[in-house]
SEMAR-188048 format. One line per field, with one value per residue: residue number from 0; x, y, z of N, C-alpha, C in turn. Coordinates in steps of 0.02 Angstrom, whole numbers. Layout:
<vexmars>
k: (NUM,...) $
nc1: (X,...) $
nc2: (Y,...) $
nc3: (Z,...) $
cac1: (X,...) $
cac2: (Y,...) $
cac3: (Z,...) $
cc1: (X,...) $
cc2: (Y,...) $
cc3: (Z,...) $
</vexmars>
This chain:
<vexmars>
k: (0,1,2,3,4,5,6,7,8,9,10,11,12,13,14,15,16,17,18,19,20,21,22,23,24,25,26,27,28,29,30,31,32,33,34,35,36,37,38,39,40,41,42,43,44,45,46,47,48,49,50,51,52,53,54,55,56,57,58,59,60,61,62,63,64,65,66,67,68,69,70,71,72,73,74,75,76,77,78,79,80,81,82,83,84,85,86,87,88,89,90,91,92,93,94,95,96,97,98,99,100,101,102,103,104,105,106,107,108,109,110,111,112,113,114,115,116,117,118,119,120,121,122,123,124,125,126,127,128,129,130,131,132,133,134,135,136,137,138,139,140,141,142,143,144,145,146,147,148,149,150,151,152,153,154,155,156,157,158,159,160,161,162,163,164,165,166,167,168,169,170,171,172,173,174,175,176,177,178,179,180,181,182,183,184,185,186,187,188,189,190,191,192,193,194,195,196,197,198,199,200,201,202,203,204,205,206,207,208,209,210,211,212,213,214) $
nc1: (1748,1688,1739,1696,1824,1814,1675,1691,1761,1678,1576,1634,1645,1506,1512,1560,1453,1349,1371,1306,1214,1287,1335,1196,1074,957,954,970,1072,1023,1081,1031,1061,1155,1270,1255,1295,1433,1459,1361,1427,1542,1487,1407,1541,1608,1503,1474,1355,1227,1229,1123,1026,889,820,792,719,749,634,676,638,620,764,819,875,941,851,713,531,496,505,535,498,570,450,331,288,271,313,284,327,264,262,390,329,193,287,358,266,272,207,64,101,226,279,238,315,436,438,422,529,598,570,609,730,777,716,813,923,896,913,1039,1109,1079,1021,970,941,841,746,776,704,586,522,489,611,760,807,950,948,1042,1114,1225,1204,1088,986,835,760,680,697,729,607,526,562,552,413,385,455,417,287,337,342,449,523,606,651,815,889,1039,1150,1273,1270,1142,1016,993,848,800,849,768,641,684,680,564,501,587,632,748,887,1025,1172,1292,1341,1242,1220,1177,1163,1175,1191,1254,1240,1382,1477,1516,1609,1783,1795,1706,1668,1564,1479,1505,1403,1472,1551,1462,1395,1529,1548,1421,1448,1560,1544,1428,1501,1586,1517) $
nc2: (171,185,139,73,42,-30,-75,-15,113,159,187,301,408,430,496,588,663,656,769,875,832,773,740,759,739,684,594,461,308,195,10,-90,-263,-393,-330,-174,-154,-117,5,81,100,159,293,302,320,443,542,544,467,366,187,75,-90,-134,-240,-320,-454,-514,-604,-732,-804,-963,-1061,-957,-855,-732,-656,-561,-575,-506,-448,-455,-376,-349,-318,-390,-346,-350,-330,-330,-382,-382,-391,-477,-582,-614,-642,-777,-843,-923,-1016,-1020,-1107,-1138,-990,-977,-1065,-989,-880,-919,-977,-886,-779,-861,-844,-705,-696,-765,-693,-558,-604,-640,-524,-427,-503,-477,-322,-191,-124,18,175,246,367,515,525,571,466,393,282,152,44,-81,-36,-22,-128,-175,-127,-216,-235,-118,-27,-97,-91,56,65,-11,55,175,154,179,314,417,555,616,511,474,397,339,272,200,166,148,88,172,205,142,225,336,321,280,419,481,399,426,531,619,579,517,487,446,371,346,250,207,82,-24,-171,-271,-240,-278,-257,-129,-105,-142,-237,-357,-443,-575,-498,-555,-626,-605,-507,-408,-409,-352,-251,-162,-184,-114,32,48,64,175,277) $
nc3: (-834,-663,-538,-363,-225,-131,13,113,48,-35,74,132,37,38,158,136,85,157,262,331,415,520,682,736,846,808,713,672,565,465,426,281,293,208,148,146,275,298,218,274,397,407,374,482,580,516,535,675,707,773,747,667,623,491,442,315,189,32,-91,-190,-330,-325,-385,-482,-378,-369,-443,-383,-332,-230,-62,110,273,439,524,476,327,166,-5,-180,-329,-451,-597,-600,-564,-640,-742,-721,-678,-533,-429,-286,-187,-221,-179,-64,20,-6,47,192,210,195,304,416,405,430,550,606,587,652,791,770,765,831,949,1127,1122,1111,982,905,943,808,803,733,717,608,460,382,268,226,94,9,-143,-274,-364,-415,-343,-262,-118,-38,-62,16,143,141,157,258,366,350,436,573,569,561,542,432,286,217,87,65,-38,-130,-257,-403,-510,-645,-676,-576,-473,-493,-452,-325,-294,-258,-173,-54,74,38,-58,-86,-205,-282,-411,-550,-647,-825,-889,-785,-746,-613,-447,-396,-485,-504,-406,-344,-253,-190,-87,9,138,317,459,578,544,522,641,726,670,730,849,886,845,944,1053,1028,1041) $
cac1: (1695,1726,1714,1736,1892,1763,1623,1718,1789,1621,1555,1672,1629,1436,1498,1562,1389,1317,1395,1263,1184,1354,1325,1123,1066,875,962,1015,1102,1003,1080,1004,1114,1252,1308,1238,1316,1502,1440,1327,1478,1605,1426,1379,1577,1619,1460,1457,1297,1223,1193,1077,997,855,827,729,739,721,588,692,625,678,839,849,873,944,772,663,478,464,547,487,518,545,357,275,270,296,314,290,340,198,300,436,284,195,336,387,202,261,122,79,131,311,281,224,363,508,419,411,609,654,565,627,818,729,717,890,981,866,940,1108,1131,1013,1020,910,943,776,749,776,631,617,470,503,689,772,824,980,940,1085,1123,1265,1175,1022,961,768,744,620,722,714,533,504,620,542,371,402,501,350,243,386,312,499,526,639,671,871,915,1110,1167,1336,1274,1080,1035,951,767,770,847,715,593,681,668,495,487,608,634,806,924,1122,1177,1348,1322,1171,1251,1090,1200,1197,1222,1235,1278,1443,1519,1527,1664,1853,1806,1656,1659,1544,1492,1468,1363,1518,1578,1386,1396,1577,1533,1369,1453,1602,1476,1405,1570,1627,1457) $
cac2: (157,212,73,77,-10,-83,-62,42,168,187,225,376,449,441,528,672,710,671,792,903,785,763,726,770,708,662,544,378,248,108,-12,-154,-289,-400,-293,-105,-115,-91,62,125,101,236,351,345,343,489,588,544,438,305,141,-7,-126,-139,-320,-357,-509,-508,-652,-744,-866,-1048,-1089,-902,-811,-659,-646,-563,-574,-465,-426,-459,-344,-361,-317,-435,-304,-366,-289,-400,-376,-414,-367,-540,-633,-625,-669,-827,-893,-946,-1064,-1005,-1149,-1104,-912,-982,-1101,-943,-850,-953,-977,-790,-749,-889,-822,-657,-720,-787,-631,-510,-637,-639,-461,-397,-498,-457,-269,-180,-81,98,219,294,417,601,557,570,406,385,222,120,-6,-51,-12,-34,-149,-186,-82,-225,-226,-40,-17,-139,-59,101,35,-41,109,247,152,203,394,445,645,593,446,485,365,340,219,214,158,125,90,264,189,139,301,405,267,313,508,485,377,430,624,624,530,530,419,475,340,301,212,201,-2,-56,-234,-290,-175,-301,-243,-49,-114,-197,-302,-354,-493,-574,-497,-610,-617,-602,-435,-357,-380,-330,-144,-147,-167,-46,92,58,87,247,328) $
cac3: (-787,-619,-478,-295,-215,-69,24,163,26,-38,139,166,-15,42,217,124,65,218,302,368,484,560,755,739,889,803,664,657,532,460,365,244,315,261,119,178,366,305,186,307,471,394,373,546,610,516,548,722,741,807,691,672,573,454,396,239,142,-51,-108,-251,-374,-332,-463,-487,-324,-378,-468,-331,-350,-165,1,174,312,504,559,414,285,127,-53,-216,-394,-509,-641,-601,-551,-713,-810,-714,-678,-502,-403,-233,-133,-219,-153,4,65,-16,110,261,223,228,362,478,418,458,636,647,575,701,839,772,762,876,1021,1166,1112,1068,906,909,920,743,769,714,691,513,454,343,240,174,86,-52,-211,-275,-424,-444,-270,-213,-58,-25,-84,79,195,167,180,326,430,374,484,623,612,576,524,369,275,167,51,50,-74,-168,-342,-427,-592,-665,-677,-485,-459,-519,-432,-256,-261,-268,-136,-5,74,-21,-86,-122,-241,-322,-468,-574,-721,-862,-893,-743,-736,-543,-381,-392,-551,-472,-356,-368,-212,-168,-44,56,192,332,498,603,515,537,724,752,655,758,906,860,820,997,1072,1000,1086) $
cc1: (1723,1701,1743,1774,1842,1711,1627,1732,1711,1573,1578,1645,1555,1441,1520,1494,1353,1317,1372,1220,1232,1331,1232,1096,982,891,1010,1020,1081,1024,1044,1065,1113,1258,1323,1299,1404,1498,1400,1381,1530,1562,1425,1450,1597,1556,1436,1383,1286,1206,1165,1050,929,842,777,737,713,685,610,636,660,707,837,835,883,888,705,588,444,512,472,517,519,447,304,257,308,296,309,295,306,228,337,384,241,232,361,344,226,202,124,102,210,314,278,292,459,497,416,508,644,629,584,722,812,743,784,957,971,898,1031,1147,1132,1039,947,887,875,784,749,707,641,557,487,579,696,815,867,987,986,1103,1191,1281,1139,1014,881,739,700,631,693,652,504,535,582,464,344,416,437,273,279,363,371,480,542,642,748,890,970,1129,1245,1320,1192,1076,975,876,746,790,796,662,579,684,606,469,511,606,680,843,985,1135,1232,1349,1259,1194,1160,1107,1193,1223,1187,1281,1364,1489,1533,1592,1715,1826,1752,1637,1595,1537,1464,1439,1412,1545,1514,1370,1448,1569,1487,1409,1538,1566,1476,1453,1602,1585,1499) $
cc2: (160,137,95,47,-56,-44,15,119,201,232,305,422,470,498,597,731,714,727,854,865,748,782,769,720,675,622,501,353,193,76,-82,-216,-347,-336,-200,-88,-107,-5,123,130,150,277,366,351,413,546,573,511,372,240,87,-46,-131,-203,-347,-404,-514,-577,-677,-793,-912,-1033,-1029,-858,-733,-627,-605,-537,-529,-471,-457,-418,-377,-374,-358,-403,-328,-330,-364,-358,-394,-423,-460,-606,-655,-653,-743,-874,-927,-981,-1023,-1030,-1123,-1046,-946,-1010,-1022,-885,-859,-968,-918,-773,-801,-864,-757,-634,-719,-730,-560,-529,-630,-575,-416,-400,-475,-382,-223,-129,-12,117,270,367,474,618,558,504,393,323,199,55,-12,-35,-31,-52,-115,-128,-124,-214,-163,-5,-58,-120,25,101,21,32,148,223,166,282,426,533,640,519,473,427,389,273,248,212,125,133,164,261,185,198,346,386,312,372,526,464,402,522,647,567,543,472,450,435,317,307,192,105,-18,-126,-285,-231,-212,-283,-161,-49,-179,-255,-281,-409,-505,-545,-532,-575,-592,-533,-383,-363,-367,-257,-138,-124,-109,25,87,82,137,274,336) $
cc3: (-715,-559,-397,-270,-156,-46,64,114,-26,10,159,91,7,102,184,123,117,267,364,418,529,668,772,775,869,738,690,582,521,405,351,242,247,233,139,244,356,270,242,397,467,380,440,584,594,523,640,762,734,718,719,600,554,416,377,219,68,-36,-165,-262,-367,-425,-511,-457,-343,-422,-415,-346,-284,-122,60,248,379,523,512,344,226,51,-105,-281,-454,-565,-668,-581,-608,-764,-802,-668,-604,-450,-319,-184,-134,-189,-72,71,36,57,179,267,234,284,417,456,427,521,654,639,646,762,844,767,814,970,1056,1146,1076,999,922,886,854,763,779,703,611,504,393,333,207,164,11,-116,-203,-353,-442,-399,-227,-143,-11,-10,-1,122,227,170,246,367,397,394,562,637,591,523,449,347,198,150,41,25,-132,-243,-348,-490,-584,-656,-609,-448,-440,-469,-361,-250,-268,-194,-26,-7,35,-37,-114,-139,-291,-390,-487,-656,-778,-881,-830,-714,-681,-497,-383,-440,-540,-411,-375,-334,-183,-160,-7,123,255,404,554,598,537,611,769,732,693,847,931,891,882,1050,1069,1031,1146) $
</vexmars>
C-alpha cells in the first residue's frame, strides 16, 4: 500500500501533474484549510501561483465528529447529507447549535488567516481546489458549491488521495480532477500517509504569507 511520507511530499507529486498551469496568470490556489494549505503550498510554489484560502466546515454529529451530516461554507452556503442524517435521527435543535458552532469558528479562522486581507476575485479564473484527501466529499461538495457562485472559468480538483466512490462523485462535479490515489478500501485520508500531523493555525498563516512573498 503506497502512502505519502507528508503532506508537503504529497504536494510536489500533485505539482508534477499540475504542470500546465505553471505561472498562468488567470489561476489561483485554493486550499481547504488546516490540512489542504501544506498540499496545496508546494502546488502553487512550484507552479508559480498565487494561493489562498477556502474555509468550509464539516457539520459532525455530537460524540461522533468525524461523522459529518454537512459542511458550511464562507458565504452561508451549506450542503447536508441526508444520507448520515437519516441514519442518526439527529433533532434540529442538535443541527442547529453544531451549526451556530462552526460557523462562529468559521469567523475566527477567516480572521485568523485572513486578516483585514480581502478575498480574491474568482470570476472567469480557473480555480485549483485542494485539499488533503477526500473521504465522504461533504466538505468539497460545499466548497464547490459555494465558489460556482464566484462565476470562476474552471473549477480543478487537486487532491492527493479519495476513496473511488467520491472519486467518481467529484469528476462529475468539478471541470477536472487529479487524484493520483483512489484506493476502492479506503479507510481515512490519514492512513494514506507516514505522518500526518496536525496542522495548526500558525503553520496555515506562515505558508499563506510565504506564498505572498515569493510574488
Amino acid at each position: 500500500m503506497y502512502q505519502y511520507f507528508n503532506r508537503q511530499e504529497a504536494g510536489k507529486v500533485l505539482a508534477e501533474q499540475l504542470q500546465s498551469y505553471a505561472k498562468n496568470a488567470n489561476t489561483i490556489v485554493l486550499a481547504l484549510p488546516r490540512g489542504g494549505v501544506p498540499v496545496a503550498y508546494e502546488i502553487a510554489k512550484s507552479l508559480s501561483l498565487p494561493l489562498d484560502v477556502f474555509i468550509v466546515r464539516k457539520l459532525g454529529v455530537p460524540g461522533f465528529e468525524e461523522l459529518a451530516f454537512g459542511a458550511i461554507a464562507s458565504n452561508e452556503i451549506m450542503e447536508f447529507n441526508k444520507d448520515v442524517l437519516n441514519d442518526c435521527g439527529l433533532s434540529q435543535p442538535a443541527m442547529d447549535e453544531v451549526i451556530r458552532s462552526e460557523r462562529q469558528e468559521l469567523q475566527r479562522r477567516e480572521l485568523a488567516y485572513r486578516g483585514n486581507r480581502p478575498f480574491p476575485v474568482l470570476k472567469d479564473k480557473i480555480i485549483i481546489l485542494v485539499d488533503d484527501g477526500i473521504a465522504t466529499g461533504a466538505t468539497m461538495r460545499v466548497a464547490i458549491k459555494a465558489l460556482r457562485q464566484q462565476h470562476p472559468a474552471e473549477i480543478v480538483i487537486a487532491v492527493p488521495v479519495a476513496a473511488l466512490s467520491t472519486y467518481d462523485e467529484m469528476k462529475r462535479l468539478a471541470n477536472k480532477i487529479f487524484c493520483p490515489l483512489t484506493p476502492d478500501h479506503f479507510y481515512a485520508v490519514g492512513s494514506w500517509y507516514e505522518h500526518f500531523d496536525q496542522t495548526s493555525d500558525e503553520e496555515v498563516f506562515d505558508l499563506l504569507h510565504k506564498n505572498a512573498m515569493q510574488k
